[in-house]
N, C-alpha and C positions, 0 to 999 in steps of 0.2 A: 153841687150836683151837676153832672155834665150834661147836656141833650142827647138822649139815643138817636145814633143815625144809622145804626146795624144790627139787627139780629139773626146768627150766623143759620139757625136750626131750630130744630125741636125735637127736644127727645122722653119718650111715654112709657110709663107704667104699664104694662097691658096685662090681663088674667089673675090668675090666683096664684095666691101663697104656696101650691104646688109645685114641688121638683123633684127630679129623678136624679138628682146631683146632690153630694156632701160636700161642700169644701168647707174644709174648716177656717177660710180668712174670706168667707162672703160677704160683700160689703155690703149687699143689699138684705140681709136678714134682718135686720131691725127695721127695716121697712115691711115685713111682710102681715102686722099687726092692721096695716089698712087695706089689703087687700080685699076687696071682694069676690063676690061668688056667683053675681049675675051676670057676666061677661060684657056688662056695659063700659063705655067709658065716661066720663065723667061729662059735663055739657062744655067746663072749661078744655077741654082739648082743643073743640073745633074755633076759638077765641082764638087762644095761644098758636092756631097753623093758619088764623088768617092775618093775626099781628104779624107775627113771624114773616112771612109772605109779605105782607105791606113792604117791612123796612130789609126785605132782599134775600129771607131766607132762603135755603135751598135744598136743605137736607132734611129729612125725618127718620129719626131712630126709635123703630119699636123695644124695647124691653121687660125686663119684669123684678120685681121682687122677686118670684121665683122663677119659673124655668117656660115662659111666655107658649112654647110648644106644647108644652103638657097644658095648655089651655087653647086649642085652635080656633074655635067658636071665637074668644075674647081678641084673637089676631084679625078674627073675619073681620068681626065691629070698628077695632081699631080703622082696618083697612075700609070699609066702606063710609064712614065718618071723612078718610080722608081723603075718596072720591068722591063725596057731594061735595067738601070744599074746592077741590080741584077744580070741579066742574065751574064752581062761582069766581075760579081764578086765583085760589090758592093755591099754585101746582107746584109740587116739589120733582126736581129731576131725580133727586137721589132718596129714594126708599129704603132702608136698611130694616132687615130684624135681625137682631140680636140674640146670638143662641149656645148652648153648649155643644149642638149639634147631635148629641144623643138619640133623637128618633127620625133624622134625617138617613139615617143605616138605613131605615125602615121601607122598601118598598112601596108596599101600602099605605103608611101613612101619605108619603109624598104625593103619590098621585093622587090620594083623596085633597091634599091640602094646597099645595104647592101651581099646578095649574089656575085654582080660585085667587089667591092670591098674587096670584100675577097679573090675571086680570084687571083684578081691584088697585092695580099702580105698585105692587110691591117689585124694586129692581133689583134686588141685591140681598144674600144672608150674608152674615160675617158668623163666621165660628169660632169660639174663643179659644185659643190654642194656650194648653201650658205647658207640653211638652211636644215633640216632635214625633213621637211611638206613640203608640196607643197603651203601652205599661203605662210611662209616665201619665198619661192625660189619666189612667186608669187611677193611678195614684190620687193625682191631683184634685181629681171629683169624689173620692172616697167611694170607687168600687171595684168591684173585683173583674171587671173586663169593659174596658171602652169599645165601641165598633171601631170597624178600619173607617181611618180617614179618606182613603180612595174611593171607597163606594160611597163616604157622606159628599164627597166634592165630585163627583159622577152624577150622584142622583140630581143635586143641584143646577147642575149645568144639564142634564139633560131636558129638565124643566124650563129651559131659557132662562134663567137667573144668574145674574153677576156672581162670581163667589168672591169673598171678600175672607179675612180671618181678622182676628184681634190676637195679639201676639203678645199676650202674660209676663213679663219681665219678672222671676220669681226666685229667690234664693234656691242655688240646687237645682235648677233648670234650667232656664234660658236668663242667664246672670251674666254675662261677660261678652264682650266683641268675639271671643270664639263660636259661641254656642247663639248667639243672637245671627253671626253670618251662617250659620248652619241650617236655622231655621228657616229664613229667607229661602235659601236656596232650596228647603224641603218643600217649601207651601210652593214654591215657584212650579214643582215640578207636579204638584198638584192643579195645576192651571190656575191658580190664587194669584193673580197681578195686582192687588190692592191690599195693602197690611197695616195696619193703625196695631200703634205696637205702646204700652205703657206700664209704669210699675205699678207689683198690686202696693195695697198702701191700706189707711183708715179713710172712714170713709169723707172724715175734716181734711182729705188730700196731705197726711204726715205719712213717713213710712213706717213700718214696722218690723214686726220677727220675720216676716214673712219676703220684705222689700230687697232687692239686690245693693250690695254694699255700695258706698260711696264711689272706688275704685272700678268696680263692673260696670256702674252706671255711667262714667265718665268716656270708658274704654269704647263702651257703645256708642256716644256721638261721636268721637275721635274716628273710627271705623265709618260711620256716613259720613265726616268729613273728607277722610281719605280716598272714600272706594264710589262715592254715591255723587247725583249733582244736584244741589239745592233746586227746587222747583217754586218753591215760594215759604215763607216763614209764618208762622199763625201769629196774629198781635197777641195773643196770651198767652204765647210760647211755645217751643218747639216747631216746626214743618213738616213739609212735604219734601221727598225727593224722589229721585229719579236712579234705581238701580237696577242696570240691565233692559229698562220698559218697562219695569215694576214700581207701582205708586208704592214708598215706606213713607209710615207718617211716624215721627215721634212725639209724645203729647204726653201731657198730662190728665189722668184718666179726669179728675175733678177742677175746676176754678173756682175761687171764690170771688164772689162778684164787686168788682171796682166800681165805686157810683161815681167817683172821678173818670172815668173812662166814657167815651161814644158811643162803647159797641157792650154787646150782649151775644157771648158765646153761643148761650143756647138757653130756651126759653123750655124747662122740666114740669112736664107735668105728671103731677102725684095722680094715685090711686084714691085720694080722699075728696081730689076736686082743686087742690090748691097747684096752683103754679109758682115757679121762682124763678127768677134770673141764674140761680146755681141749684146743684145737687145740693150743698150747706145751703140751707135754708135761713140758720139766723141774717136779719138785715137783707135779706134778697126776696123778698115776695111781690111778687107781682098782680096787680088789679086786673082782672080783665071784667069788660062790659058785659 
């Protein structure tokens, strides 16, 4: 066993088993059996962002088993949970929620939601992008009409929030250095300067029906090698680069956690209270006080 001397993040459960989204390769629905239904978080959160913090974390990712927006009350909590720790010196620069971005269209919502949460330390949403049109994404979520992407990344920025996307690597979408440069340069023109880009897969990080072949995947780094400039390399694989002034990251959506290794990706906390060194739970749990 190696001594930790890094823990990169934290990333949370937040709300209820509720979604306004079908995809049929969601990885997080076998989680959604712990969910609950009083918009609390669990007491292990505020542990896991002050460990985190101790050994240099920097990032916090809101999430959900289901669709974290469709529960705003449980985003408040997340977020003010993770302003008294701030307050005692847990401070994370980087805020993310995590979203399919479906009631971001919404006018009203946002103003009801989106100013409180910004207050409360939230910097940045990322919207998970699976296709570049609104058919596709329409497809992708299993409904019959996505909203426009413009008014969800207008409404965003007009709330002073970073907009960020997460860019779906999916057979039949965005699968090859064609349709992976195409989408860049879509989000780009959305004002999206930040894209954390990975294949869908299982949720033991294997790929599947669903996963971009061998070949596309390849095609894709090949395409950041040629067109992009390294910014820096993640110790658990893949980076950051630098295309046009646009942060692309390529990553792998899951790690399983090395007990040989220093560092600790990211420090997951459940909806039932327990934490882990990874999303795969076997062998990675972690104690907190």
């Amino acid at each position: 066993m190696a001594c930790i001397e890094k823990i990169y993040s934290v990333s949370a459960l937040v709300g209820s088993n509720k979604c306004n989204a079908n995809c049929a390769f969601c990885a997080a629905r076998e989680l959604r059996k712990d969910a609950g239904t009083d918009n609390q978080m669990p007491h292990t959160f505020k542990s896991a962002l002050k460990l985190s913090a101790r050994y240099g974390g920097w990032s916090l990712s809101l999430t959900g088993s289901g669709e974290p927006t469709c529960s705003p009350e449980a985003v408040t909590n997340a977020l003010k949970d993770y302003l008294e720790v701030a307050n005692q010196g847990a401070y994370y620069p980087n805020v993310n929620l995590f979203t399919n971005g479906i009631l971001l269209a919404d006018d009203d919502f946002c103003n009801d939601w989106l100013p409180e949460w910004k207050k409360l330390g939230l910097t940045a949403i990322a919207v998970s992008i699976h296709d570049i049109n609104e058919d596709g994404q329409a497809k992708a979520y299993g409904l019959n009409q996505y909203p426009s992407l413009t008014k969800i990344f207008n409404n965003i920025k007009k709330h002073g929030l970073q907009c960020r996307a997460t860019l779906l690597l999916r057979k039949g979408a965005v699968d090859n250095a064609n349709t992976y440069k195409e989408a860049i340069e879509t989000l780009r023109g959305h004002g999206v300067h930040n894209i954390t880009s990975w294949c869908v897969g299982n949720p033991d990080a294997t790929y599947n029906e669903f996963s971009p072949n061998f070949i596309g995947r390849l095609s894709i780094k090949f395409w950041l090698k040629r067109n992009t400039k390294l910014c820096h390399g993640h110790v658990w694989g893949g980076g950051v680069f630098d295309y046009k002034g646009t942060l692309v990251r390529l990553t792998d959506y899951v790690t399983k956690h090395d007990p040989k290794k220093d560092f600790v990706r990211q420090l997951v906390v459940f909806q039932d209270g327990m934490v882990a060194y990874s999303w795969i739970k076997e062998g990675a749990i972690c104690l907190l006080p």
